[in-house]
C-alpha positions as CSV (number, residue, x, y, z in Angstrom):
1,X,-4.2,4.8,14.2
2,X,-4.8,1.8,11.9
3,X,-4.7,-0.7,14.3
4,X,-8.1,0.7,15.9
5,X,-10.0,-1.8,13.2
6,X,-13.4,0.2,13.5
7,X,-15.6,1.7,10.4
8,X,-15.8,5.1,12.0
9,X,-12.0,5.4,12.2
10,X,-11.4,4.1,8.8
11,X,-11.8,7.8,6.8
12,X,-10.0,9.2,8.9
13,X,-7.1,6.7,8.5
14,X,-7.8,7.4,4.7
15,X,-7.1,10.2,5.0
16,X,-4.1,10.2,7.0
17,X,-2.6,7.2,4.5
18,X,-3.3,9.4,1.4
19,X,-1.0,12.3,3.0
20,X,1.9,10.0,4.4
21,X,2.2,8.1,1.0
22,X,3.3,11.3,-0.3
23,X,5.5,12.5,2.7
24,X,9.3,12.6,1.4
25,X,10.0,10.2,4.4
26,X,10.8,6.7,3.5
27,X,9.4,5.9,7.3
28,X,6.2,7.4,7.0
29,X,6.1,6.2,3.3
30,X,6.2,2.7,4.7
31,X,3.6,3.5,7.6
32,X,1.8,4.3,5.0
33,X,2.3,1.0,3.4
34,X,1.3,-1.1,6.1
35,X,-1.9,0.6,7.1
36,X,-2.8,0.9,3.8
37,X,-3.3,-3.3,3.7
38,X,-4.9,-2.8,6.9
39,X,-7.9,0.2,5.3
40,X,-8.8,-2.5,1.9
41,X,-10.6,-4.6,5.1
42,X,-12.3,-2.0,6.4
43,X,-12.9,0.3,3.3
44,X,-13.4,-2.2,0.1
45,X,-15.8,0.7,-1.3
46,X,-12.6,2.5,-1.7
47,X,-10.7,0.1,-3.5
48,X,-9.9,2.9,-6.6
49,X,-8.8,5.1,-3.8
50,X,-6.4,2.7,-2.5
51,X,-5.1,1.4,-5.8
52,X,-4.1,5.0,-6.4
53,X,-2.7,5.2,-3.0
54,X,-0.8,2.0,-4.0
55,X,0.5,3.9,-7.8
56,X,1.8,7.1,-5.6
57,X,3.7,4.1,-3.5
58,X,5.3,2.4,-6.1
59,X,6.1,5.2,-8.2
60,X,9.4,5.5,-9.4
61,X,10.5,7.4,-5.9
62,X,9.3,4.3,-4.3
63,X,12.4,4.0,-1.3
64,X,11.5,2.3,2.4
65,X,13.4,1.5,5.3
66,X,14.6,-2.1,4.7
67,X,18.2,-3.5,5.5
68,X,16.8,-6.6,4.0
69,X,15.6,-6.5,0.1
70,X,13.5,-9.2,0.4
71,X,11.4,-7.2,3.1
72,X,11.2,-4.1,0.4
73,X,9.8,-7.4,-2.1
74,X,7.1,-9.2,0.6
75,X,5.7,-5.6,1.1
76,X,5.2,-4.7,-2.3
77,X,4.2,-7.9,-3.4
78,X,1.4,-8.1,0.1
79,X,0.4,-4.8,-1.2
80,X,-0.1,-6.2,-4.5
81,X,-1.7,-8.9,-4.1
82,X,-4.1,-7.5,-1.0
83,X,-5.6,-5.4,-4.1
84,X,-5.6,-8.1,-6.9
85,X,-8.6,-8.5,-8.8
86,X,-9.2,-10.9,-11.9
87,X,-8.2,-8.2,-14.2
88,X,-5.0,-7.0,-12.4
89,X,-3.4,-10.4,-12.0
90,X,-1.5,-10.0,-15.1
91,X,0.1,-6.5,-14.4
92,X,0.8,-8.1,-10.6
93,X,2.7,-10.8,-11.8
94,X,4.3,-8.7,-14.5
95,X,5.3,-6.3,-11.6
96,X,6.6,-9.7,-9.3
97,X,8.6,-10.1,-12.1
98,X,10.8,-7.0,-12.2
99,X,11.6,-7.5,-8.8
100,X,13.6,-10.3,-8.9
């Protein structure tokens, strides 16, 4: 439902993102993920909404379906960086860091 890139969509896709980033599924925790990059387009009036989206993501449960570690790292840091702003830079890079 993500991938239909319209305005009157987009709640509804909100809405849908803010219930699978909570679903105990690692799949539908990373669904979650990548139409979450997709809504900041669409929705930058939400931006708050997202970023706390983005904290239930990478809380300390954070798990996805990876065989690859670097995958787990480009999403996270895409999903960092798709919501970076002048004053979140340092906690971004901070956050890079630990993943190493």
């Amino acid at each position: 439902m993500a991938g239909i890139r319209l305005h009157v969509v987009a709640p509804l896709v909100l809405v849908a993102v803010k219930k699978c980033a909570r679903d105990p599924s690692p799949y539908v925790r990373k669904c979650a993920a990548y139409a979450l990059c997709k809504l900041y387009d669409l929705l930058p009036e939400e931006n708050t909404t997202l970023e706390e989206i983005v904290d239930v993501l990478l809380g300390d449960n954070f798990f996805i379906c990876a065989s690859d570690p670097y995958q787990t790292r480009a999403l996270k840091l895409e999903i960092l960086t798709t919501i970076a702003t002048e004053s979140s830079i340092p906690a971004i890079l901070e956050e890079f860091q630990l993943l190493r």
